[in-house]
Every structure is written in structure tokens, then in C-alpha cells.
N, C-alpha and C positions, 0 to 999 in steps of 0.2 A: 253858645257853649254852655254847659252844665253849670247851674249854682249853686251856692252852698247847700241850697234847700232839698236841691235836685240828688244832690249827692246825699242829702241825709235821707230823704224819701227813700232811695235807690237801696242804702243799708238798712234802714229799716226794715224794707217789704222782703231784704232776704232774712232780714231774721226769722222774721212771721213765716214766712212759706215752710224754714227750717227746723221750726218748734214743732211744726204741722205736722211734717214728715216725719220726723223725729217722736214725735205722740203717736202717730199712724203707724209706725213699725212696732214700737212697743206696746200698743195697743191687741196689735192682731197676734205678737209671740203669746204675748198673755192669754188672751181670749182660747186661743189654741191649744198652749199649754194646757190650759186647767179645764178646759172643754171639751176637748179631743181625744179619746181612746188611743194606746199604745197606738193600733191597726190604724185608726184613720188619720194619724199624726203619720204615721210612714207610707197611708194611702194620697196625703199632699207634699211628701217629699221632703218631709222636715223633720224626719229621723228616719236613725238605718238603728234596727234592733239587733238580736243577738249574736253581739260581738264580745272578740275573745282579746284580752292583750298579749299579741306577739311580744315587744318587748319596750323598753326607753332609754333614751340615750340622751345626749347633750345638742341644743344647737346654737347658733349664733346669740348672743345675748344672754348666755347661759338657763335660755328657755330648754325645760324637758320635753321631750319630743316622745307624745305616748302613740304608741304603733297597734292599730287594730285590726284584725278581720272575721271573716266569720268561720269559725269552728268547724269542722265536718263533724263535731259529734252532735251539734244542733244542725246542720245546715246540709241539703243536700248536694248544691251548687255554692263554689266561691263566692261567684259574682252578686254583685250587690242589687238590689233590685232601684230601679228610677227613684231618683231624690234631688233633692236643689242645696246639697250641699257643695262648697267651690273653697278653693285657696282663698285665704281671706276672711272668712265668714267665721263668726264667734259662735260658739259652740260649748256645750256641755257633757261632761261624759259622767252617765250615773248609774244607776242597779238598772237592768231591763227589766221589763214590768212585760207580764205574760199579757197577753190578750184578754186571757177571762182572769178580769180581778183580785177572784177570790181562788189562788194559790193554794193546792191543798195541804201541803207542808209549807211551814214556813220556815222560813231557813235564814242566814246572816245576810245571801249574796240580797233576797229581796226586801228585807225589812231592816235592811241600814237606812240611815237617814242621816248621819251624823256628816260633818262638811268634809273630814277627811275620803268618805266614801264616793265623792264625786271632784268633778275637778272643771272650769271655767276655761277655754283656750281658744285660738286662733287655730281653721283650719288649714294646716301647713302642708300636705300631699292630700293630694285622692286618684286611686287608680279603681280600673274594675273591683278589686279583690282588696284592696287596702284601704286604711286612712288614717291620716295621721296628727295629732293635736300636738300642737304648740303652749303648752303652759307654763305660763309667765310667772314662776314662783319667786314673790319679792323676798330678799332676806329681811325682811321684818315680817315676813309673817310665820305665825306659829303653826299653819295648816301644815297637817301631812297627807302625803298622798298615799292614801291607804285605799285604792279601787277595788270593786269588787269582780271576782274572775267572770262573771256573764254581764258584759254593758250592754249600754246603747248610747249613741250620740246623737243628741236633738242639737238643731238650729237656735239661736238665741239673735234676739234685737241688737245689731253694734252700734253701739255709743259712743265707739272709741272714732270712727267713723265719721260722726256728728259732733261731736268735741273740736275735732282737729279741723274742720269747715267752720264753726264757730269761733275759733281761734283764728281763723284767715279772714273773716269775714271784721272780727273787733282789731285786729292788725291794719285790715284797709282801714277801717274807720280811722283809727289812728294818723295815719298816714295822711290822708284827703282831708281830711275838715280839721285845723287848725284848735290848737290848744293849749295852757299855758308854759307844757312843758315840752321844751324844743326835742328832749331824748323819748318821749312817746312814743313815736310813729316810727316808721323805716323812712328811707330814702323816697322822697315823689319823685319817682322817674318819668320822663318821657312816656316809656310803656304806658305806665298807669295809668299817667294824664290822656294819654290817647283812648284806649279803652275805655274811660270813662264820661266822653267827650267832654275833657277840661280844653282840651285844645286837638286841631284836625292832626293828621297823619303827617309827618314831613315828606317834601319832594323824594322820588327814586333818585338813589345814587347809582347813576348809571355805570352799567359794565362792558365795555366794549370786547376784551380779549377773555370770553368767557370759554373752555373748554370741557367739554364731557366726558368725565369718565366711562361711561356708559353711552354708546354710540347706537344702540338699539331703541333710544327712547322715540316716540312719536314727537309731532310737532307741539301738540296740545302740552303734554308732557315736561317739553323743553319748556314752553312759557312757563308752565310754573314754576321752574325750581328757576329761573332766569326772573321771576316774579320777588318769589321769595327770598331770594340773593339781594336783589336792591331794595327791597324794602326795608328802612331804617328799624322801626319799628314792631309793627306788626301783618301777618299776610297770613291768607286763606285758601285751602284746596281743598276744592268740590272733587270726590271723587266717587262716581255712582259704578254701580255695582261693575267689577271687575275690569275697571280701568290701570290697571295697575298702581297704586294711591299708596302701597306701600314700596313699589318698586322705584315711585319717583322723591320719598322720603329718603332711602337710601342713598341715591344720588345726593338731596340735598346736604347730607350729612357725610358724606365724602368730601363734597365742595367745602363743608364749614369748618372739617378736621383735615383738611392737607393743604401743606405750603402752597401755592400757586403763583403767576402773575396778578391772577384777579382775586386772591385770598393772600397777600404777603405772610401773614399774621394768623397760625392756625387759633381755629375758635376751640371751646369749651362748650360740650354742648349736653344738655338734660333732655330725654327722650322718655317722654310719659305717656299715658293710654287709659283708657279707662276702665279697662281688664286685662290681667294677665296674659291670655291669650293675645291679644295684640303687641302687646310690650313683647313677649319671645320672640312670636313671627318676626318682628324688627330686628331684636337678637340673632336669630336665624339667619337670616339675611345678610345682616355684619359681618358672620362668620365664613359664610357661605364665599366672599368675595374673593376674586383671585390674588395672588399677593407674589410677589416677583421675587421681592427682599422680604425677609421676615420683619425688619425691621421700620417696614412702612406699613404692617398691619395696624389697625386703629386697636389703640389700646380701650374695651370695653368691661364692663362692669355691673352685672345685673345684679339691682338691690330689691328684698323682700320675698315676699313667695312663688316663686316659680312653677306656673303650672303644668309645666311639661317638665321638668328637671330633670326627670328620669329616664324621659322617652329619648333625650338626646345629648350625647356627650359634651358636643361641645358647649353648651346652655349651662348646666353643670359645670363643665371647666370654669365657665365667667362669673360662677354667681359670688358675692363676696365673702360666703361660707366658704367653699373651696376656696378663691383667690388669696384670704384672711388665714388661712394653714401653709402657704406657700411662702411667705416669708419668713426674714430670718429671724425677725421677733416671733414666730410664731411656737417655738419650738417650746417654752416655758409656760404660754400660752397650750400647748396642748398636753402637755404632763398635768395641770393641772385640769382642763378637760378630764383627760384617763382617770383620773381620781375619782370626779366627780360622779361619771358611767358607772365606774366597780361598785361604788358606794350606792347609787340607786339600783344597778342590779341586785344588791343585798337586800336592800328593803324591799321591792318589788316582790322578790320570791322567782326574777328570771336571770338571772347574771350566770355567767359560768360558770359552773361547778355547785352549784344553788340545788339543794336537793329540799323540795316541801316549801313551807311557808315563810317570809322572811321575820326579822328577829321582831318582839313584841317588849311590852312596857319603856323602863329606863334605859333597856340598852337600844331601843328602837330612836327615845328620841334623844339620845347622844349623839346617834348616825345621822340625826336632820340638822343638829344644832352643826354635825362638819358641812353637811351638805351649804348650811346656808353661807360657813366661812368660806368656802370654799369657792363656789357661785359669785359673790363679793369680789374675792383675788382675780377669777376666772374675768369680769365683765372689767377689770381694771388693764387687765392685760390686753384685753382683748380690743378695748378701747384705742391705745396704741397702735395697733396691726392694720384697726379698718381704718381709722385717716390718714395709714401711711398708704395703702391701697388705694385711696378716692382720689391721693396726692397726685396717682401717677396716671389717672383713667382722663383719657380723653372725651369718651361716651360712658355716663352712666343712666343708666336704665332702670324705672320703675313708677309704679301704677301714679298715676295721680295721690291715691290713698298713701301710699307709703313713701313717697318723697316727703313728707311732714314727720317721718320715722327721725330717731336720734343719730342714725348714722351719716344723715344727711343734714345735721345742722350747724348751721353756721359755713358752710360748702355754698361758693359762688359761680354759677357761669353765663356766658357771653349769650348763648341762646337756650331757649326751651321749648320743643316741640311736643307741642301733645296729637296722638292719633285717636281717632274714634274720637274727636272733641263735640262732636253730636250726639254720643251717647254719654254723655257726661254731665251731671249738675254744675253752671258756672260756678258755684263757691267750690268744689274739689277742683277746679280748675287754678283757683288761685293759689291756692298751695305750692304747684313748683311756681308760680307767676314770679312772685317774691325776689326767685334765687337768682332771674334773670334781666338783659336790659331790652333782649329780643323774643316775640311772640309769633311762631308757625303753627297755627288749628290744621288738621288733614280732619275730614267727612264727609257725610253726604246726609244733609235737610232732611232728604226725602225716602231717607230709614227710618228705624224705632228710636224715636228721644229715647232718654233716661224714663226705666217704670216709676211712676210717682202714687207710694200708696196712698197719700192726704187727696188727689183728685178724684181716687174711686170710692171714696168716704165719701166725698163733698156732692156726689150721683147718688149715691145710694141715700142719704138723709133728703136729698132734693126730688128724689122718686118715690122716697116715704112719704112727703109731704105733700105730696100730689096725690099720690093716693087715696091719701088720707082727706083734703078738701074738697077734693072733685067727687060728686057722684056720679054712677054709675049711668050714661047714658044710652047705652048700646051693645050689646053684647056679640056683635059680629065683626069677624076678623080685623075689618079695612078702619071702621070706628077707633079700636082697640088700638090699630096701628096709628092711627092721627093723636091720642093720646098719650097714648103709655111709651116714655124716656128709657133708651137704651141703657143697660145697668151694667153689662160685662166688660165696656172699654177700659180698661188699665192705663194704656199708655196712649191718652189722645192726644192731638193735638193740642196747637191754643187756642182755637176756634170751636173749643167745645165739641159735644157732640153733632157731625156731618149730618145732616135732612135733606131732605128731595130737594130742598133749594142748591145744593150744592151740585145740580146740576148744568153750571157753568161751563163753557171750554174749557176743559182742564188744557186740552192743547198749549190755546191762545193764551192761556195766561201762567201759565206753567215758562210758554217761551218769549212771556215779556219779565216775568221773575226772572229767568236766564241771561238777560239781556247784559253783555258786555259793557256795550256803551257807558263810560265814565262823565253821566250827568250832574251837575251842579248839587248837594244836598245840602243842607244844613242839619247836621248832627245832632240831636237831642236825647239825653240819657231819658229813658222812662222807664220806671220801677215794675219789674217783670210780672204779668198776672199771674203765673204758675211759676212751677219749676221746670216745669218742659222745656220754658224758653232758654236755652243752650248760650254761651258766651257766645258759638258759631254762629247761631241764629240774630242773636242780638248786635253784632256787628254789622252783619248783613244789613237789619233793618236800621241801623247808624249811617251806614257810609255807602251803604246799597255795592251793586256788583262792582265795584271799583276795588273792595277791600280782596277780592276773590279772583282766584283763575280754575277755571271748571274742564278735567281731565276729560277728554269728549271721544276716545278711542277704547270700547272694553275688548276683550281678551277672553271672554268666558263662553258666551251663547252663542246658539244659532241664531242666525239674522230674524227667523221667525220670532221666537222665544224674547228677543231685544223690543223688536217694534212696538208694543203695546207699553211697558213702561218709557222707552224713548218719547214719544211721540203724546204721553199722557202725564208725564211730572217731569222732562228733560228738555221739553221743547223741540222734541226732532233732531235735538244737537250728537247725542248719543249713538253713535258708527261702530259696525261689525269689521272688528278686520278682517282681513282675508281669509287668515288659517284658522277662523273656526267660523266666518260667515256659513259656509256649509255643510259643518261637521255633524254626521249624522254617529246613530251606536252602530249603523252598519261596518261604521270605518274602524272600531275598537277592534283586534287582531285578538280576541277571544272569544265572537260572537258567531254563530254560525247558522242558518235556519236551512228546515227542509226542501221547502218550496219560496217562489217567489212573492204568491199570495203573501204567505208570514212574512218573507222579510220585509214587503213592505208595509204590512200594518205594525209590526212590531219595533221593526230595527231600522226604519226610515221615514216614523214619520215623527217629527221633531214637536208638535202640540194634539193633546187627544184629552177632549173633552167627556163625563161619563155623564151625561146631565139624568137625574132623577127625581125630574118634576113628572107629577101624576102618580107615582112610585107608592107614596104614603109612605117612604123609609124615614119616617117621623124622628128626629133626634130623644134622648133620655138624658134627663138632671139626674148629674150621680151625684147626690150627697142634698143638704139643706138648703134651701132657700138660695139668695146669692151665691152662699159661699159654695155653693155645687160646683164640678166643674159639668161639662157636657161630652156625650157618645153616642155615636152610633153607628148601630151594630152592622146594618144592612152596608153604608159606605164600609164599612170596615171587609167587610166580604167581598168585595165590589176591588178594595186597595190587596186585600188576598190575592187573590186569583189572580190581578195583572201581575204582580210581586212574580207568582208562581210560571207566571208564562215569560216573561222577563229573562228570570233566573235559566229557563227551559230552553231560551236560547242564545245562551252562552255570555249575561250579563254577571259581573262577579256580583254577592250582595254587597261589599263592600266599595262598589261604584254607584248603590242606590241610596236615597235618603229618602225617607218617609217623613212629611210635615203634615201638623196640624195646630191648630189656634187653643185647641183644650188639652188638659195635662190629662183630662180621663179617656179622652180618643187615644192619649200616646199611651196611657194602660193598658188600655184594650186592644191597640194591636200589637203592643207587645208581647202578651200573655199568647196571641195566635201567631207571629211569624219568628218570635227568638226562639223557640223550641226548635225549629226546624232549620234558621239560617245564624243561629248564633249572634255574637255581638257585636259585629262586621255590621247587618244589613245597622242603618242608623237610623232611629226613631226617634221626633222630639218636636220641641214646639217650636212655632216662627222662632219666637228670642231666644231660641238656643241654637240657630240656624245660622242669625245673624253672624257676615263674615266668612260663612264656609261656604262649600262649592260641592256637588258630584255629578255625574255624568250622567244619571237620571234621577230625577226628583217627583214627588208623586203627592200633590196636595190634598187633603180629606177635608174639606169645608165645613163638616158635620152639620150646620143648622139645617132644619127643615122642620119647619112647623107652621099652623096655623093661621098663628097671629103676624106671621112676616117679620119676625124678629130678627137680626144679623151679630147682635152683640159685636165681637172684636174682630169682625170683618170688617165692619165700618169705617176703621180707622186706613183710609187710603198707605200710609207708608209701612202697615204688619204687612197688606197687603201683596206693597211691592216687595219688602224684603222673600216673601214666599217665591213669590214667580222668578225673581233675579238668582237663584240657588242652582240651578239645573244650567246644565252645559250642553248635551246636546239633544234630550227628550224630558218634556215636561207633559206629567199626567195629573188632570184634574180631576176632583170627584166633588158632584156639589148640585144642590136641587136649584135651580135655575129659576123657577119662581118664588121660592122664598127670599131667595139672595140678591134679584131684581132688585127688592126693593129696600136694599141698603143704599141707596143714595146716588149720585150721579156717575162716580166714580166706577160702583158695581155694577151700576147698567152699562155704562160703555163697556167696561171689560167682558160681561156676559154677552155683548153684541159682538166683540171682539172676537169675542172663542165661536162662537157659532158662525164668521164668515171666515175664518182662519184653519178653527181643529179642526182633527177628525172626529167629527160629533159623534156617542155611539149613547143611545137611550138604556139607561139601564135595566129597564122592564125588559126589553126585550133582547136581552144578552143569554 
């Protein structure tokens, strides 16, 4: 079991990885920032320019809530063009700064600079056409928000983010290693002691009369949540792609919130995620359930930003904005609100009846000196409202991130499930850890960790320096490729970067990873090399498949489309059900083709390979050095035309997804297929896929070059997230001798499509 040394190793090494990351994000906002042109700051996604202030209002926390979009007198189209802005993410709203510099008039909106002109926030909405900031104006402070009528809002480094895991992290420390003062630390729970191997798991407390709410579940299914019921402590669900892994969360969170034989005693349970978007879907879900009595619906509670709030009623009805107006304390509580709105409509220059600019010098800042009383009263009230709210919720919901929020503290319960616990850095994991005595992880390994920008530093200075010591021995391809270090991996594993050595069985040892069998282990805590390494991961490698039950029935693909990742990282364990083992787009009741030729090359055949070796459709670096992303043009033509023959017989675009590994391929076919199918067809990169599903999916590989470079194909698990997206037709496009020779991995898979798909050579199309 773990020593003291072990456990202060263990705290140490996340500090270090945490400084890292934390330097690595504020490093590149910077670098960006004061680097990068208006144009190429919104060509990587990290601003949206000429924007107008719809209007601001009040939200929870007495945060102003400033509302943007783009102008039709600057803009021809609402919609916003691709950016990596999300609920969540800190953000800056300040003068737009044109393209070309040198502005020929200068004028107030572009040569402010003063702090009232710009404002620091939390991204609170974002739709096609909107977005919305969250600014957290403390009453001590004397800024006014005085923005100017043409913005833009650029992305910024969050801190706040890295604060609050730094704070989880000096809390364990507290907690585990012994110190003179007994009120230090929290509680050392069992949990903790377990997870940290201070001591093993305790015995299953067995359930004999367990019954299911849900009588649809599978067998695999059943184990888990019959897993996760008796285990005291802590338990794990593997759930690869489209096993239902949120359908059997549900279940488990019905069992933990309603009376039963085998539940006497309803739980308390915190349901966390490591994005918004999965936090809802779970939301969703709750809602979704059928309810006999009104009075045995699970009382829920979504806290923080909600990323779809808009898109569905009832998500909205739960969040504890809404909920927090619905009480009878709330009624004083929102007058003081009203105030608050009229008032910043005044200053703003957009409030009712507001004709021109709003007021200026001493009467301007009389109207912030109420704004800040006011705000004050407002978050005292309001205080009140939400712990009588949290009092009565049986499920509350919210991100990893913002369960460390103030609404939630000092708030206890019986269990805490986090989803997506593979896509999560352990230290935001511990954050709701804390609040509970029980631990359920839901994911799956063999998706995308968490992106870690300190590991694609730590390639690039290790590529510089090889560069730099080695000379030049050989100037032809195969040379080149024996030396020169993959540089575009983001999100690798912890094995570093993949090389031809890794052409191992992935099979055989993929389905000895898998392996049920509860063998003898002795537990040993060891201080993670990365941040990749996942809580999920790291238990795994603690208490091996014992700690886990792995969902082994998916729900999504056609049996073709399955076998390749089953039988390649699931160990064969991975089965088509029935009703979509042969689900072709023939069987979609909107598809329709002329002849039989088409429908079966089109609408029946479930894998179609475009391979474009010999081709010369050589990939392009858009932009500098590393930080370029990559495109190309020729696959892009190639993802055209099947789009256009697709659509031709009778697939909606909105049932197609378009993937690709570079943000400048999802430029580029953006620029060619949104003009003609709107913002239905869906374009974006593996990590923005993760999760989702459509009925055909169409991969752009983009490498093909020379020196046999693969960059972030390499990484087997972007890889599978790609192919596991598509439900009844998957189309590849990708040069097959460049791509070979990414490692063991891409050769199988390339061997794969060529005795599987319909192969079609691109030259000759």
C-alpha cells in the first residue's frame, strides 16, 4: 500500500505537470495574442470580429450578461464563422481591430484603450448568430463598462480553471499526509484512502433483490449498474463507442434516487462530466423519463453553464437560474434584479426607451456606484434562494469545473458520478471527489485523453533539439522518415509517440487489457508521467479489470463499420445488435436512387475507401512553421463530390458529418460545401466529433507527402474516435502510402479497408 513518500511523490508530480499546463496555456494566448493579426487570430478560432451589442441584462451571481452578434451593417451572413469558442471559456470583449492596421480615420470605437472599453468574462451562450459573456463585476471595483459599439471577442488563458485544481490538489495534500494541525485537511475517507492505494477496495456488498427500472437494458449493461450498486467505494464503466454508457448511467441514478427493497434509503447523488455537453445529455435524459405520479419524478438541478439552455425547454426549466426565480424568496430577490437591468440599460445606451448614447461624467458614475449597491443586495438575496434550491434537489448536475463554484459549497452527497472521466485531467476530477463517500468513472481508454498543451511543447523543444545536434545524413524520404520526430500529436498517449515498433497485435493485447478475470494485484500509487494519465486510467493500472465492467453491446454501426475497432482496441468483445447490425442509408425513408448500379454503390455500401496513393494530391501547411495547420485541396474535391452525390440521393445534409484531424481542412471545406448545404451539413475535427453520431460520416485524412509524415493520425485513439461516428456509411479519403507508414496501428487499418471497402482510386474517378 502507498507511503507517505508515495503520496507526497504522487502530489508533487501533479503539481509540476499542473504549473506546466498552466505556463503552456498562457504561454500560447500570449504568443497569439501579440503575434497574430486580427485575420489569423480568427483564421485559429480564437476570435469572432465584428460584433455588435445586442443588449445586457442580469444573471445569476449578479454577473452582467453582455449579448453579441454580428451586425448586418458589417456582415453579410449572421452566422459566425468556425471558432473554438465554448460555455466556459474566458474571454475578452474589446474595440475590433480591422485587418489592415493602419485604420484610415481614427475614431473613439478603434483607439480606445482605456479598461472601461473592454471587459474580461466567462463564455456564458454561444449559438450560430449569438454570444454571450458573463461579467463578473465585483463591487469593489471602480471599472465601468463603457464597450465600444463594433467588438470582438478573443479567447483568453483560464486561470480560474487552474486555481480551482490547485486548490483540490493542496486540499488532498492536506487531507493524506499528516500535519500538526488536526482542522487542516478534510475528512480521509475510505474513498480517498482507496484511490490512492492507502488501502484496497472493500468486499461487494451483495444485492440479491435488485430490480430494473429499465427492462430494455442488455446483459453487459445490467452487470454494470449491478457492479456499480455494490461497490462500497468506488467502480468503473468502459463504454466504447455507442454502447449506451449514458443510457446505463441513468438507470444507475434512478436506482441511487428511489426508495426500493435493495435502495431502503434514497441517495444524494452529484453528476459531473467533463463538458457541458455531456452534463445536459444526462440532464436530458432525467427528463426525458416516464413518470406515473408527478411526485416520484427525480427532483434535478443543473448548475453553471449550460450549453444547450436554449435549445431545450426543459434544460432550462432545471438550471438553477430558472429554478432560483421560482421561489417564494425569490420575489425580492427579482425586484432588485429589475433595478439592476433598467440601470445598466441606461448606461449601456440600450434599455427601453434609451434614445442615443447613455449618460456621461458624474451622473454616469452615480448610476455604477447604485449598480455596485445594488449587485451587493442582489447576490445577498440571492444567496438565500440557491441553498434553499440545492436543499430540495436530489440530482445536481455540473461540469467537473464548476462543482468548485460557490453555489456548491459546503453541499454534501452520498455519491458522485463523473461521465466522460477519460476525457478529464485527474486533479478536476477531484473537485466534486470531496463532496462525496462514493466514486462511479463512465468512459472509454480508447478515445481522446484530455488535449495537454505542456506535451506538444515538450515534442517540439525535443524536435528542435534534434535537429539542431544531428547532421544531415541523407536527404531521401525513407532516411528522413527514420529520423525526423512526429511534431503535430496534441493529444498522445502515455507511450509517447507510436513508431513502427508498435506493430504488435493490437488484437491480442488489446483482449488481454480487456480481460475480466479478477487476478491477485498489489496496488501501487505511482506519480503520473503526463497529464494524459486519467483517474480512469490510473485505477485501471492500480487494481487492473477488477476495478471495471466494460459495456460490450453498441447500438450505433453497421457490423462492417464495428469490426475494425472491436477486434483492434476491444478485443473482439464489442457486438452489433440486431437492429443496426445491418442498417444500410438504403433503409433511411428519404433516400431514393435511380438505378440499382447507384443504390448500391451509394446507399448500400456501408465502407468506401478513396485511396490516393500515386495521385501526388500532396497536402499544404497553412500558416508558420508548427503552428500551421494542414489542407488539402485535391481530398477536399474528392469529400465534394461524394457530399454532392450523397445529398443527390436523398441523404438529408443534416444526417452527414464531415471529419478531419486539421482545423484548416475544416476551413477549407467549409468555405466549399456551407454555401450550398448551409449549417445542417456538419464540419469539424476528430475532438469536436467526440461523442456525436450521424448516419454518414466521411473522413479527410489530409497527409500525403513525401517524407511519410502522419502527424495526428498517429495517435491510435483520434483515430478510433473518427471511424466510431458513422452509423450506417463510412467514407474514407486518404493516400494510403503515406499513411502506411504511421505505425502498426495504420497499417492494419489500411489492410483493413482494402479487404473490407469498396476501394475506388482516386486518379481514376
Amino acid at each position: 500500500m502507498a507511503s507517505e513518500a508515495d503520496l507526497q511523490a504522487f502530489i508533487d508530480r501533479q503539481r509540476v505537470l499542473l504549473a506546466k499546463e498552466r505556463d503552456a496555456e498562457i504561454e500560447r494566448s500570449a504568443l497569439l495574442l501579440s503575434n497574430c493579426g486580427p485575420k489569423l487570430l480568427e483564421q485559429k478560432g480564437l476570435s469572432i470580429g465584428g460584433l455588435g451589442i445586442v443588449g445586457m441584462n442580469i444573471g445569476l451571481g449578479g454577473k452582467t450578461l453582455v449579448e453579441l452578434d454580428r451586425p448586418s451593417v458589417y456582415h453579410t451572413s449572421p452566422i459566425f464563422p468556425p471558432h473554438n469558442l465554448r460555455p466556459g471559456d474566458l474571454a475578452r470583449i474589446e474595440a475590433h481591430i480591422s485587418a489592415n492596421a493602419s485604420t484610415k480615420k481614427p475614431s473613439k470605437t478603434t483607439t480606445s484603450t482605456t479598461k472601461g472599453s473592454q471587459a474580461e468574462g466567462v463564455v456564458y451562450k454561444v449559438s450560430d448568430t449569438r454570444i454571450v459573456i458573463a461579467v463578473d463585476s465585483s463591487e469593489s471595483s471602480s471599472e465601468e463598462l463603457d464597450l465600444p459599439e463594433r467588438c470582438r471577442v478573443v479567447k483568453l488563458a483560464n486561470s480560474v480553471t487552474y486555481d480551482r485544481m490547485d486548490k483540490a490538489i493542496n486540499q488532498l495534500e492536506k487531507t493524506i499526509i499528516p500535519s500538526g494541525d488536526p482542522k487542516a485537511g478534510g475528512e480521509l475517507t475510505t474513498l480517498i484512502q482507496v484511490l490512492l492505494a492507502m488501502k484496497p477496495p472493500s468486499t461487494k456488498e451483495r444485492i440479491d433483490d435488485l430490480t430494473f427500472f429499465d427492462t430494455s437494458l442488455n446483459d453487459s449493461q445490467k452487470t454494470a449498474v449491478r457492479f456499480c450498486l455494490e461497490s462500497p467505494e468506488v467502480a468503473c464503466i468502459h463504454g466504447p463507442p455507442g454502447t449506451g454508457k449514458t443510457h446505463t448511467l441513468i438507470e444507475i441514478i434512478r436506482q441511487l434516487t428511489t426508495e426500493t427493497p435493495a435502495n431502503p434509503k434514497p441517495k444524494r447523488v452529484l453528476v459531473c462530466g467533463a463538458s457541458n455537453l455531456s452534463v445536459d445529455n444526462i440532464l436530458e435524459r432525467l427528463l426525458a423519463l416516464p413518470v406515473v405520479d408527478k411526485a416520484q419524478r427525480i427532483k434535478v438541478t443543473r448548475i453553471g453553464h449550460p450549453a444547450r439552455v436554449m435549445a431545450h425547454e426543459g434544460i432550462l426549466e432545471s438550471t438553477l437560474e430558472v429554478k432560483a426565480t421560482r421561489t417564494d424568496q425569490a420575489a425580492l430577490a427579482r425586484d432588485v434584479k429589475d433595478e439592476l437591468e433598467t440601470t445598466l440599460g441606461l448606461l449601456s445606451g440600450k434599455g427601453k426607451g434609451v434614445k442615443g448614447k447613455g449618460p456621461r461624467g458624474a451622473e454616469r458614475r452615480k448610476m455604477w456606484d447604485e449598480v455596485k449597491a445594488l449587485r451587493k443586495e442582489y447576490r445577498q438575496r440571492e444567496g438565500g434562494v440557491v441553498r434553499s434550491v440545492l436543499k430540495d434537489s436530489q440530482v445536481v448536475l455540473a461540469t467537473c469545473h464548476s462543482s468548485g463554484g460557490r453555489q456548491l459549497f459546503n453541499q454534501e452527497f452520498d455519491v458522485v458520478i463523473i461521465d466522460e472521466a477519460t476525457q478529464a485531467l485527474e486533479a478536476v476530477c477531484w473537485i466534486p471527489i470531496f463532496k462525496a463517500k462514493k466514486l462511479i468513472l463512465a468512459g472509454d481508454p480508447m478515445q481522446l485523453p484530455p488535449t495537454i498543451l505542456s506535451i506538444n511543447n515538450d515534442k517540439k523543444e525535443k524536435k528542435a533539439k534534434t535537429q539542431t545536434s544531428k547532421p544531415k545524413k541523407s536527404t531521401s524520404a525513407k532516411a528522413e522518415t527514420k529520423t525526423k520526430p512526429t511534431s503535430a500529436t496534441v493529444s498522445g498517449s502515455d507511450t509517447s509517440d507510436e513508431t513502427e515498433s508498435d506493430d504488435a497485435d493490437l488484437a491480442a493485447a488489446s483482449a488481454a487489457k480487456l480481460s475480466v478475470e479478477n487476478k491477485p494485484r498489489i496496488a501501487k500509487l505511482l506519480p503520473p508521467r503526463t497529464l494524459e494519465t486519467t483517474l480512469f486510467d490510473r485505477l485501471e493500472g492500480m487494481y487492473g479489470a477488477s476495478i471495471k465492467r466494460m459495456l460490450e453491446v453498441q447500438y450505433r454501426m453497421h457490423d462492417q463499420i464495428c469490426s475494425f475497432p472491436s477486434k483492434s482496441l476491444y478485443g473482439s468483445k464489442l457486438k452489433s445488435h440486431e437492429s443496426v447490425a445491418s442498417h444500410l442509408l438504403s433503409d433511411l425513408p428519404n433516400t431514393q436512387a435511380d438505378s440499382e448500379e447507384d443504390k448500391k454503390e451509394f446507399l448500400e455500401t456501408p465502407v468506401v475507401f478513396f485511396d490516393t496513393a500515386g495521385c501526388e494530391y500532396f497536402e499544404r501547411l497553412d500558416g508558420d512553421g508548427d503552428e500551421g495547420s494542414r489542407c488539402n485541396e485535391n481530398e477536399a474535391t474528392i469529400v465534394n463530390n461524394w457530399i454532392d452525390k450523397l445529398i443527390e440521393f436523398g441523404i438529408a445534409p443534416n444526417q452527414i458529418a464531415i471529419i478531419t484531424p486539421y482545423q484548416a481542412q475544416v476551413t477549407l471545406l467549409t468555405s466549399l460545401l456551407r454555401p450550398k448545404y448551409g449549417p445542417s451539413l456538419e464540419i469539424g475535427t476528430v475532438d469536436g466529433m467526440q461523442g456525436r453520431e450521424k448516419e454518414a460520416v466521411i473522413i479527410s485524412l489530409v497527409r500525403s507527402n513525401d517524407i511519410r509524415e502522419v502527424g495526428f493520425l498517429k495517435e491510435k485513439r483520434r483515430m478510433n474516435v473518427a471511424m466510431t461516428r458513422a452509423k450506417r456509411h463510412l467514407c474514407v479519403v486518404g493516400d494510403s502510402s503515406t499513411v502506411c507508414h504511421g505505425g502498426g496501428y495504420l497499417k492494419k487499418w489500411l489492410a483493413w479497408l482494402e479487404a473490407n471497402a469498396d476501394v475506388k482510386y482516386a486518379g481514376l474517378e
